[in-house]
C-alpha positions as CSV (number, residue, x, y, z in Angstrom):
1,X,-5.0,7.7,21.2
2,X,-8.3,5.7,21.8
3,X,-10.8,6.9,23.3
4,X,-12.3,3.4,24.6
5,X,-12.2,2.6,27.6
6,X,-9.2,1.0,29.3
7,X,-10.7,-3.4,29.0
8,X,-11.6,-2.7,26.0
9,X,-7.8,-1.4,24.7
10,X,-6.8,-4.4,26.4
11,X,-8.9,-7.0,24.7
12,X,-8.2,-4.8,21.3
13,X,-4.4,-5.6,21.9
14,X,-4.6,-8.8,23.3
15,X,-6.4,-10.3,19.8
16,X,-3.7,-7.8,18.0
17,X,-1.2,-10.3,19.8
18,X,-2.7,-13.5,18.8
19,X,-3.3,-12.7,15.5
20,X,0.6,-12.1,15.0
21,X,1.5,-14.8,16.5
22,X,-1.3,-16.9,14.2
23,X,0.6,-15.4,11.3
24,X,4.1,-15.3,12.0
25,X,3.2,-19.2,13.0
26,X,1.4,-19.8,9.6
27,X,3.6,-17.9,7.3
28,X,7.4,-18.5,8.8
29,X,6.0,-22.1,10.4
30,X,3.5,-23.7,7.7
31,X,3.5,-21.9,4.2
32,X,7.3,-21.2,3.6
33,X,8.1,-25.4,4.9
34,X,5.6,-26.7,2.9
35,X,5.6,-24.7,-0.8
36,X,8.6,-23.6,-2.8
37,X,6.9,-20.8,-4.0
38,X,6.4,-19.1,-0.8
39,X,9.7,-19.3,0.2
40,X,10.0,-17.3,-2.5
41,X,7.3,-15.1,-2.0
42,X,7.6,-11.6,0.1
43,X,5.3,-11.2,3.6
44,X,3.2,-9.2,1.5
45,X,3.1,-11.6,-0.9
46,X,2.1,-14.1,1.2
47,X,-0.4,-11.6,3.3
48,X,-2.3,-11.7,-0.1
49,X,-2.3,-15.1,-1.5
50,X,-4.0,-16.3,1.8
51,X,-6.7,-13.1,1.6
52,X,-7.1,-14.2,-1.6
53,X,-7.6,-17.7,-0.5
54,X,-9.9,-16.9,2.7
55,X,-11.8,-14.2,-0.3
56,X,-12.3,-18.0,-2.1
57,X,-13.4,-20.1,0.4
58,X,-16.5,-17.9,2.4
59,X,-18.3,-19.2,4.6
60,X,-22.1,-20.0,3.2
61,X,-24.6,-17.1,4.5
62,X,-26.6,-19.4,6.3
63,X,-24.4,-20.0,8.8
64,X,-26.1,-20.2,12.5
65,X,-24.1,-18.0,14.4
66,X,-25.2,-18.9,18.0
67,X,-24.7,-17.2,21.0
68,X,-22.2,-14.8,21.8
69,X,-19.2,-15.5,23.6
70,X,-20.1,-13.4,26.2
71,X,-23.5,-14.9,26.5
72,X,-21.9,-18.3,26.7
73,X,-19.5,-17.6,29.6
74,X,-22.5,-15.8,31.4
75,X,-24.3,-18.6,30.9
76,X,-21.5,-21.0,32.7
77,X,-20.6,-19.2,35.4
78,X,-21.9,-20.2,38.5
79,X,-24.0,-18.1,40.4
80,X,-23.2,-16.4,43.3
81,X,-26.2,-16.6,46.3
82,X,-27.4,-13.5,47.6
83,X,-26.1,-11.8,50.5
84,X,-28.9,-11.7,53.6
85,X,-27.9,-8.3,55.9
């Protein structure tokens, strides 16, 4: 088992969760409608021509990444006053 701690394993299955459901909705849904060949084609099959394709198209290195996601949403939330005692 992990050793992280317990957000973390959720977060870690949560994206495990949405990327199955991003394939299952691009390979059953998209690719196997749309081209004869990859109704053809095994999941494996399929797994690599779209690595392949992704391998193809990088993105260019001089990409601005930005901020963080976590920086963003801290960066939205409101903020809470301080409590006088």
């Amino acid at each position: 088992m992990f050793s992280a701690p317990m957000p973390r394993l959720q977060n870690y299955y949560t994206m495990m969760q949405v990327a199955e459901v991003l394939w299952v909705l691009t390979c059953h849904g998209g690719l196997r409608r749309l081209y004869d060949w990859a109704r053809r084609a095994t999941e494996q099959g399929l797994a690599r021509a779209v690595w392949e394709g992704l391998r193809a198209c990088r993105l260019p290195p001089d990409l601005p990444l930005g901020q963080s996601a976590s920086t963003r949403l801290e960066a939205a939330a409101p903020k809470q006053p301080a409590r006088s005692r």
